[in-house]
Each structure stands twice: as structure tokens, then as C-alpha cells.
C-alpha positions, 0 to 999 in steps of 0.5 A: 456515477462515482459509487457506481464505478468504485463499487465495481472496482472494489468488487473485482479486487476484493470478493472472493470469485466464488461470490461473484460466480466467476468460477462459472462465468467469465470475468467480462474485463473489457466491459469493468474497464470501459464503464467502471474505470473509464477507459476508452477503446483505445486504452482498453485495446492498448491494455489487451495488447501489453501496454502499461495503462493508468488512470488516476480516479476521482478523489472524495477528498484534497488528501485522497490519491486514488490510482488505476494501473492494469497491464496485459503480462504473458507468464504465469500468475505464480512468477508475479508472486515470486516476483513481487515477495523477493524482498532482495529485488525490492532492496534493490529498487531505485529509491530504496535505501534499506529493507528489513523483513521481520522475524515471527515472531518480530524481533529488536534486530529486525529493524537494524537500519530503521534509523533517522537521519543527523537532521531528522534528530537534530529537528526532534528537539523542538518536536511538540504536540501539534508542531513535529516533524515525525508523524507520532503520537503525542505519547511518543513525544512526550516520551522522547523529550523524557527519555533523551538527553539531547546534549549528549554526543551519542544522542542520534544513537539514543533516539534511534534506539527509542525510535526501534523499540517504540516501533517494535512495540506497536508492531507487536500490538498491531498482531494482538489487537489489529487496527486499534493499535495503529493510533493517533498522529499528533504531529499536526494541529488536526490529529490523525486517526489512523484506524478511522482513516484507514477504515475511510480508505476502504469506504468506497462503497456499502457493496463491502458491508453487503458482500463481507468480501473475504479478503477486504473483512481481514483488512479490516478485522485482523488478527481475527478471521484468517481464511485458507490461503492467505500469509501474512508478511512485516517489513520495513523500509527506508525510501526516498520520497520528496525531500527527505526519506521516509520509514514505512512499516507495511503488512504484506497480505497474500492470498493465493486462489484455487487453480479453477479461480479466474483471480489467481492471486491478490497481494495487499500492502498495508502501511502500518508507519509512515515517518512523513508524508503518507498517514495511510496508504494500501496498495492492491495487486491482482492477477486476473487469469487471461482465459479470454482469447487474448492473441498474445497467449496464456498470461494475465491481466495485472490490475493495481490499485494505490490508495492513499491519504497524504499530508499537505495537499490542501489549501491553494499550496497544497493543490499545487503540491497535489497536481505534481504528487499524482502525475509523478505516482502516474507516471512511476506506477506506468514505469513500474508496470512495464517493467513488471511485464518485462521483467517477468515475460523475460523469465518464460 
């Protein structure tokens, strides 16, 4: 039953209309909504007539956070992608503490903020393979503790600069060899390969193998493979998560369908780094063309999916842990649709 509903949902994200036929049919909403994500009449309703509703699905593991958000919005599908790409609105958003976009190609510059914090160098010092406060590789490690001299009064300044050049460096990587370059965290006991877990993320269902999606294969296969219509986009950001604020570096995929395609647009977020809490994350945003009758008019339906894998949220500590993480990320992906509808029906 599980597989039966990820497969669907993979394959409404993520096959190009085309595969599917939906260029000549239909995209039969209601009944995806009500067998493969499990939502009653009432929250399919609620869903058709402007309300923000989520659900959080089944994860395969303790540290997998899977969640379901879709909303009905009356404006075009092209002022969602503005909307989503405005990197100054994002820089603004509560929670955010700095944003950078990187250059093409990227440049040391470009991460001008990307910093730790006194305490977060200051906890570095004891920072060892295995026991680290930072997710990183044990290269990394070893060359911090090689690199940095920790009595010196501009060590905050030297750690930092290590910490953007070290990020520049895999960033780079990343464009030439794609998801190989990603790494391994040796931060904790059980190292983390993010290459493998991020393929892992991805794994909800062999109807991907089968249908070699496109956007789902340059996910997966980037550099390579580039379809028309697609941008790519780095940034990084300085966001307050729990107790302490948390790097991330994200590529941002952008794909934009043909004015005929019921899927007008897909954006994937794509974390490459993440300083704390997540070792993998991809959220996926699409808009699905309204031409269905619904009574509110000419809009879309917005479906978003947020996948990821956190540290901490095994064993009975970590369960607790887990139980507050997915209600607060329910809870604040409601809030950010509704106000996605807001904000974009008050631009008509």
C-alpha cells in the first residue's frame, strides 16, 4: 500500500506530462489525492476551495521526514516562479539570517556571510573524527586542526575563511562530477554518505528506474543530461533552525513546461551542505494547471514535497525529538502555503 501511493506521488512530481499522456487527458487530481496521499473528502474539498493542507507520510526509516502540502491558488503559475526565485523576499523571511546567490561561474566573494558563529569555533577545537559539532569530513577535520592556530586572536577570521574556501571548493566539484562530490560526514560515529542517502531519498519507487523521468534523472545524473527548459541556480543560507543556525548550500532546479502541459512549472531545492541537523534534504514544488471547472476560476494547484533525512531522531530520545520536528515542519509548511496563496492572489 505504501509503494502503491509513493510510486503515484513520484510519478505526478516528477514524469514529464508528456510520459504520462497528460498532454491529452486530464490530470484526474482528486482521485491522486484521495487513494495515493490519503486524503478524505473533506481535506480533498478543503484543498479545491483554497485551503493550505498537509500531511505527513509514512517514513521507511526513524530519520526520514516525508511531507505532503497542496493548496488551490488563483494567479498564474509564472508569478509562483517569480515569486519562489526572488531571492530578496527569501532574504527577508523569518528565520533567515543571510542569503547569498552565487555568481557563474561561483566565486570566493559569494559567500560573504557564510560564517559560524564565536561558539561554533570555539567548539571546533575539540572537533575529531566521529565526535564534531559541524557535519564534515574527516579531511576536513584534519585539515582545520592542521591549518588553524587556535591561540591566535583572529582565529574566528582563519576558521572562517577555511570554512568559505572549503565550501567554495566542493561547490565547484559538485558542477564537474555532480553527486560523487557531495562526500562523506565523519561527524558522527556512523559516517554519512550523502551521495548514497541522497540516491536513498529518491528511492520511493522502481516506477523511476522504469519511466527514466526527466527531471528525477538530472537530479540524479547532474552535470550531465540537461533537458530544454531547465536552470540551474547555487545559493546559500544562514537559517535559524532549533537551537542553533544552520549553513546550507542548495541547488536550485527550475523547470519550466510548454504553455499546453497541465505541470506548468517544477522548482527542486536540492541541499548540497548543511552545517547541522539535516544530511539530506530536496524539496519539490509543482504547479499544476486548474483546467478542471474548479468555481474559484483560472489558477493552479500547488503541490509540495519536503523529504529529508535528520540527524538525532533515533532511539527513545530521538523519537520524542522526531514527534516535535514533524509537527513544527507541518505546522510551518501550512503557514507557508497559505501565505504563498495570499501573497500571490494579492498580486492579480
Amino acid at each position: 500500500m505504501v509503494k502503491s501511493w509513493l510510486k503515484a506521488l513520484w510519478a505526478v512530481l516528477l514524469i514529464p506530462a508528456a510520459s504520462l499522456g497528460f498532454a491529452q487527458q486530464k490530470v484526474d487530481l482528486d482521485t491522486f489525492l484521495h487513494k495515493n496521499i490519503g486524503l478524505n473528502d473533506d481535506e480533498i474539498r478543503a484543498v479545491r476551495n483554497g485551503q493550505a493542507v498537509v500531511k505527513a507520510l509514512p517514513p521507511r526509516t526513524p530519520s526520514e521526514v516525508l511531507l505532503f502540502g497542496a493548496v488551490y491558488v488563483h494567479a498564474s503559475p509564472e508569478a509562483y516562479l517569480q515569486f519562489a526565485r526572488n531571492f530578496d523576499r527569501l532574504r527577508s523571511t523569518p528565520g533567515y539570517l543571510a542569503l547569498g546567490v552565487f555568481t557563474d561561474p561561483p566565486q570566493l566573494t559569494d559567500l560573504a556571510g557564510f560564517t559560524l558563529d564565536n561558539d561554533e569555533v570555539q567548539a571546533l577545537k575539540s572537533c575529531e573524527p566521529g565526535n564534531c559539532e559541524i557535519q564534515m569530513p574527516a579531511t576536513s577535520i584534519e585539515e582545520l586542526h592542521r591549518s588553524i592556530n587556535w591561540s591566535a586572536g583572529d582565529v574566528n577570521q582563519q576558521v572562517n575563511q577555511l570554512l568559505q574556501k572549503t565550501a567554495l571548493d566542493r561547490l565547484v566539484a559538485y558542477q564537474r562530477q555532480g553527486n560523487a562530490a557531495l562526500g562523506v560526514y565523519d561527524d558522527k560515529r556512523d559516517p554519512t554518505a550523502v551521495p548514497e542517502q541522497f540516491a536513498y531519498l529518491l528511492s520511493y519507487s522502481n516506477a523511476l528506474a522504469e519511466h527514466e523521468p526527466d527531471f528525477y534523472q538530472y537530479l540524479v545524473v547532474y552535470p550531465r543530461a540537461k533537458p530544454a527548459r531547465y536552470e540551474d541556480t547555487f545559493y546559500w543560507a544562514k537559517v535559524k533552525f532549533g537551537l542553533k543556525p544552520t549553513l546550507r548550500i542548495v541547488h536550485m532546479v527550475t523547470m519550466r513546461g510548454q504553455p499546453s502541459d497541465p505541470i506548468a512549472c517544477a522548482i527542486a531545492r536540492k541541499q548540497l551542505y548543511s552545517s547541522h541537523y539535516f544530511q539530506t534534504a530536496l524539496d519539490l514544488s509543482i504547479c499544476v494547471r486548474a483546467n478542471d471547472g474548479n468555481p474559484q476560476g483560472d489558477g493552479f494547484y500547488l503541490l509540495q514535497v519536503l523529504g529529508s533525512e535528520q540527524a538525532g531522531l533515533t532511539g527513545v530520545k530521538g523519537s520524542m525529538l522526531r514527534s516535535v520536528a514533524v509537527g513544527r515542519a507541518t505546522s510551518n509548511l501550512q503557514s507557508a502555503l497559505a501565505s504563498i496563496k495570499s501573497t500571490l492572489e494579492a498580486m492579480r
